[in-house]
N, C-alpha and C positions, 0 to 999 in steps of 0.2 A: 634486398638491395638490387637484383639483378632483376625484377620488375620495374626498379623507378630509370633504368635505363632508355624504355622507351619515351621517358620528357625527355631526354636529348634530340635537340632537335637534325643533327647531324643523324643518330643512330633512327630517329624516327623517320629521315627521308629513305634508310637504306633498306626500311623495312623488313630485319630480323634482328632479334634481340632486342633483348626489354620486354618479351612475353607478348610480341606482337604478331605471332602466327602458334597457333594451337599447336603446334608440332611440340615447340619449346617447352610445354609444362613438364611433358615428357623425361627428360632429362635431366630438371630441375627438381624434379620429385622424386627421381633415382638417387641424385644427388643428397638430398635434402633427407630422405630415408636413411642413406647411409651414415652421414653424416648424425643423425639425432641420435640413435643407437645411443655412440659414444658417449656424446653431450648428457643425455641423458641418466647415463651413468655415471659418469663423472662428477655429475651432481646430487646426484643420490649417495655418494659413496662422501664429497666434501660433508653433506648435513650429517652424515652420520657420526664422521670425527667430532663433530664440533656436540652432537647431544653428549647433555650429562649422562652416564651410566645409571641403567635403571630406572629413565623415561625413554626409552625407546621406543614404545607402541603410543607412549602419549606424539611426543614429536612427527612418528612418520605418519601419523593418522591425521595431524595437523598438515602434515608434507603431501598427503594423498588427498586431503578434504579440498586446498588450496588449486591442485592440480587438474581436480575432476570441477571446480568452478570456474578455472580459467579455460578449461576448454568448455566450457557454455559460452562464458560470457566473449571470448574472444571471435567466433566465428559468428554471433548473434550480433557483434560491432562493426565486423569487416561485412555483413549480411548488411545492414544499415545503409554501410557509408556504399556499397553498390548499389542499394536501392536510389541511392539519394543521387546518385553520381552518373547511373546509368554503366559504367564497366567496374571493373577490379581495381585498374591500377591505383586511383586516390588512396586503397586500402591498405596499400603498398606504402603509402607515407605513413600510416596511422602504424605497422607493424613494423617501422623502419622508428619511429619514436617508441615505440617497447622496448627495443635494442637499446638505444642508446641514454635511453634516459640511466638504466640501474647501473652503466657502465664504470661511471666515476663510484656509485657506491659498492659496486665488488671490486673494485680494487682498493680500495680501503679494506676487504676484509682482511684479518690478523689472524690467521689460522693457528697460528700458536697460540698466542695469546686466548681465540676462543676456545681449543683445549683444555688450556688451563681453567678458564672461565666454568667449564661444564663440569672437569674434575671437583670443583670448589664447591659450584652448585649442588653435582649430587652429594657431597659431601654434608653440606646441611641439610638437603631432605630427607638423607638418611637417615642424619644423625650419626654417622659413622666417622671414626678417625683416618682409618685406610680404605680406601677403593681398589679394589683390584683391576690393574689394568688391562684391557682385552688380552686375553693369548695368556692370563696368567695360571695356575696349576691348578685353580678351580674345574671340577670335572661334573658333570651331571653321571650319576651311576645310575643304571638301569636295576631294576629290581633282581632281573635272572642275574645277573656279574655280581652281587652282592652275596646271591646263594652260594655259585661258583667257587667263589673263594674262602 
């Protein structure tokens, strides 16, 4: 967002801000590093609530497949639309519509509800009646602890 600043044509006479002196990336990218960290966790940690138990490596391998395509295909778009454009900023509109488009459909999500959804699901692919919910008194024993005792 803080690139489509410079079409204002007020901020474009005062010439800084809107990414219109190289200096600016600088900051934006301190920011923007710090900031993804989080995001990025955040979001890793919502898919995980929501898999059913016991497709875990199917879902994040789907979650990582998705991930390592979008960063192809999206810097290979914003590559395009600068070629086409002659600078960056247009690119700024194209990545300013990625935001906002999935806006209205994550706030529809139902995190409880998909919960629920996943508990049900593994339910039938197991074929199981109970699922044990994360953190329950299922232990993995090591072979030496089994001697031990």
């Amino acid at each position: 967002m803080y690139g489509l600043l410079g079409y204002i044509p007020a901020i474009r006479r005062f010439g800084v801000f809107g990414l219109q002196q190289p200096w600016e990336m600088y900051p934006l990218g301190a920011i923007y590093g710090f900031v993804l960290g989080g995001l990025s966790s955040h979001c890793r940690s919502l898919f995980g609530e929501l898999i059913p138990l016991g497709s875990e490596a199917a879902f994040y391998a789907l979650y990582a497949i998705t991930d390592k395509g979008s960063s192809v295909f999206g810097p290979a778009i914003v590559g395009a639309i600068t070629d086409r454009y002659g600078e960056i900023r247009p690119a700024f509109v194209f990545l300013a519509v990625l935001i906002f488009i999935p806006l209205p459909l994550m706030l529809l999500v139902d995190v409880d509800r998909g919960k629920r959804d996943g508990a049900k699901m593994a339910k039938e692919l197991e074929g199981k009646d109970e699922i044990p919910s994360p953190g329950s008194d299922d232990t993995i024993r090591l072979v030496d602890e089994e001697e031990d005792e």
